[in-house]
N, C-alpha and C positions, 0 to 999 in steps of 0.2 A: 563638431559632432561629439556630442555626449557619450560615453562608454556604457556599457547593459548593463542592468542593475541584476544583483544575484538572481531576483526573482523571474526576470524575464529570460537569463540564461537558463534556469532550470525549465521554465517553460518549455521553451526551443529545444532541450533535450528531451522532456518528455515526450512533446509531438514526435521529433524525429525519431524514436524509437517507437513508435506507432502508439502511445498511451494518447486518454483524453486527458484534457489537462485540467485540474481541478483544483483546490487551494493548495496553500505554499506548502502544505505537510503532505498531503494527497501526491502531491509530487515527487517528494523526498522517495515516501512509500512506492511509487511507481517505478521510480530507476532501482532502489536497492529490490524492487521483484526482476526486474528487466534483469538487472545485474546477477540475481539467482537463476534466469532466465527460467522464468516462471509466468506465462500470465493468468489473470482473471477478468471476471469480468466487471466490470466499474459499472457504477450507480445502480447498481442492478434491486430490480424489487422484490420485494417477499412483504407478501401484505399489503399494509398502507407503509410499511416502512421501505427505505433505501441505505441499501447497503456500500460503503463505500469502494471495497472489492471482497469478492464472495466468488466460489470456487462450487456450484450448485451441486454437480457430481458428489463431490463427501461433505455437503452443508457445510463448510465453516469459510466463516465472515469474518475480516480483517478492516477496524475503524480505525480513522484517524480520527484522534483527540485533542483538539485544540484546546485553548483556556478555557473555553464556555463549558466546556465538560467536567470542569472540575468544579464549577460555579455548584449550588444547592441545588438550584434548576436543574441546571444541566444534568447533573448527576443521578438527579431522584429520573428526569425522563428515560435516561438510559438504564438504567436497572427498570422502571417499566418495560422498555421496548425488548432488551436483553431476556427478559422473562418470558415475553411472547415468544420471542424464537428460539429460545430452550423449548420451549413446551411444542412446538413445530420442529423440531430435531436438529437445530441448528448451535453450532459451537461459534462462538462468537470472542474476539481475540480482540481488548481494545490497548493502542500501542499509543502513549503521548512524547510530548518534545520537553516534557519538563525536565528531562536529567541528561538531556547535551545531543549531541549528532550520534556519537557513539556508542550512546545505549540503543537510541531510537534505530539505528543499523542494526543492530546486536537483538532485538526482539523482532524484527520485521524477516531477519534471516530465520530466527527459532519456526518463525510461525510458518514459513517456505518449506520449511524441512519437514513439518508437522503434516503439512497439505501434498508433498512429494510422496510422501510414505504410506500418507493415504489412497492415492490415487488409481484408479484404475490402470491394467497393463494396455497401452498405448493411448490413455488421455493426449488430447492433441495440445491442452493446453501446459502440460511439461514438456520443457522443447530442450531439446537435446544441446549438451554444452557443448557439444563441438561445431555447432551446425550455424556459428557466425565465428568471421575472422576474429573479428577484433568484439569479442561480447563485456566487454571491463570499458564501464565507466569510471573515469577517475575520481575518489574518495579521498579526502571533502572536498566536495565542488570550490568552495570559496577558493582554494587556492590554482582554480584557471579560469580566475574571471579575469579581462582584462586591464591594465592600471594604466 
């Protein structure tokens, strides 16, 4: 029997913390919001576009940027799309993987705090840090995968 590959571990933690699971970085982003115990809401649409998690109550959208986003393509579409939903009131927060696990932790927390501070008194989707035993995913996964 073959042992789980990173990706399908992080999967299995996303499900089990109740996220949809979505590509490898959409992932990352899911447990380190779990982890702030924070959710939103995934895929969600505004317009013709979809937002990867976006927080509707204070408008702001949180992407995950893979390599195609940095491509020319990529880049020129999201500065269009990004345009649109500035001009619709939304703040739009794009977080990539290109400078290691611990930056891309380190921006995904900033922007938790940003949307915490925003929030209405009792948003259901700020969930109280005491209100799971064990709410700490352990940081970086790589080192409980099994060998």
């Amino acid at each position: 029997m073959s042992s789980p590959t990173f990706q399908s571990v992080l999967k299995d933690l996303v499900v089990k913390h109740g996220w949809k699971p979505g590509t490898h970085l959409e992932n990352q982003f899911a447990l380190i919001l779990c982890r702030s115990r924070l959710s939103a809401e995934q895929q969600y649409q505004v317009g013709r576009y979809r937002l990867d998690f976006a927080w509707p109550d204070v408008k702001i959208a949180l992407e995950a940027d893979g390599w195609w986003h940095r491509s020319p393509e990529g880049a020129t579409g999201d500065r269009q799309r990004d345009s649109w939903l500035r001009s619709q009131g939304w703040v739009v927060f794009r977080v990539d993987d290109e400078h290691g696990e611990d930056s891309l932790r380190d921006q995904v927390v900033r922007v938790s705090h940003l949307v915490r501070s925003q929030a209405p008194a009792g948003a259901p989707w700020c969930l109280s840090l005491r209100s799971d035993p064990d709410p700490y995913i352990r940081w970086p996964l790589t080192k409980h995968l099994p060998r």
